[in-house]
N, C-alpha and C positions, 0 to 999 in steps of 0.2 A: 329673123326679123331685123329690118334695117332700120336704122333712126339714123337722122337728117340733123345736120348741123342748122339752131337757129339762130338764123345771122340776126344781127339788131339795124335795123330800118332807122331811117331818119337822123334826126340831127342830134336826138336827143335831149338831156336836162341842161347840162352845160352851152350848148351850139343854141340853147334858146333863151339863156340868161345874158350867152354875150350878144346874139338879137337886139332882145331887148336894152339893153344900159346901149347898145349902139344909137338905136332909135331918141333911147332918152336924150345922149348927147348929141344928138342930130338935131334935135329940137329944139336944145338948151344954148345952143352955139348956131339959130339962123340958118339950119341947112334945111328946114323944113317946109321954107315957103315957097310961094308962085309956083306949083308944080306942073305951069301952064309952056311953062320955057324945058325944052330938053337937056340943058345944061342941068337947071337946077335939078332936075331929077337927076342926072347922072350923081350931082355933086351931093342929093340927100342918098344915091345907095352908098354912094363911095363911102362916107363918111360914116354907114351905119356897119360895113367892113370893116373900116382901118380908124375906128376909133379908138386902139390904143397910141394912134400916133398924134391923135388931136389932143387928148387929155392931158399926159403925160410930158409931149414935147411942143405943142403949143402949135402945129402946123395947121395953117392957113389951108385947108381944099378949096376957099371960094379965089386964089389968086394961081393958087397951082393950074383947076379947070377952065375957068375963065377965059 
């Protein structure tokens, strides 16, 4: 009898809490509007990625993409 390693799928509990506080501080800091310009989308995913670098160190994504 063989048994099969079960790999774990998906992102997980952790990869969807920083998700979400991403989203929150995408929100909370104006990277959530006009989602009608492809900048601003670009600059709401970026932001909901690399949101420990807007919290923490205060970096600007809307002059970085712009």
């Amino acid at each position: 009898m063989s048994t099969r390693g079960t790999g774990r799928r998906g992102i997980g509990l952790i990869g969807i809490v920083y998700l979400v506080i991403g989203v929150v501080v995408a929100a909370t800091h104006g990277y959530l509007v006009a989602w009608n310009v492809p900048a601003n989308i670009l600059e709401g995913l970026a932001v909901i990625v690399l949101w420990p670098l807007v919290v923490p160190f205060g970096v600007d994504l809307h002059s970085l993409i712009a």
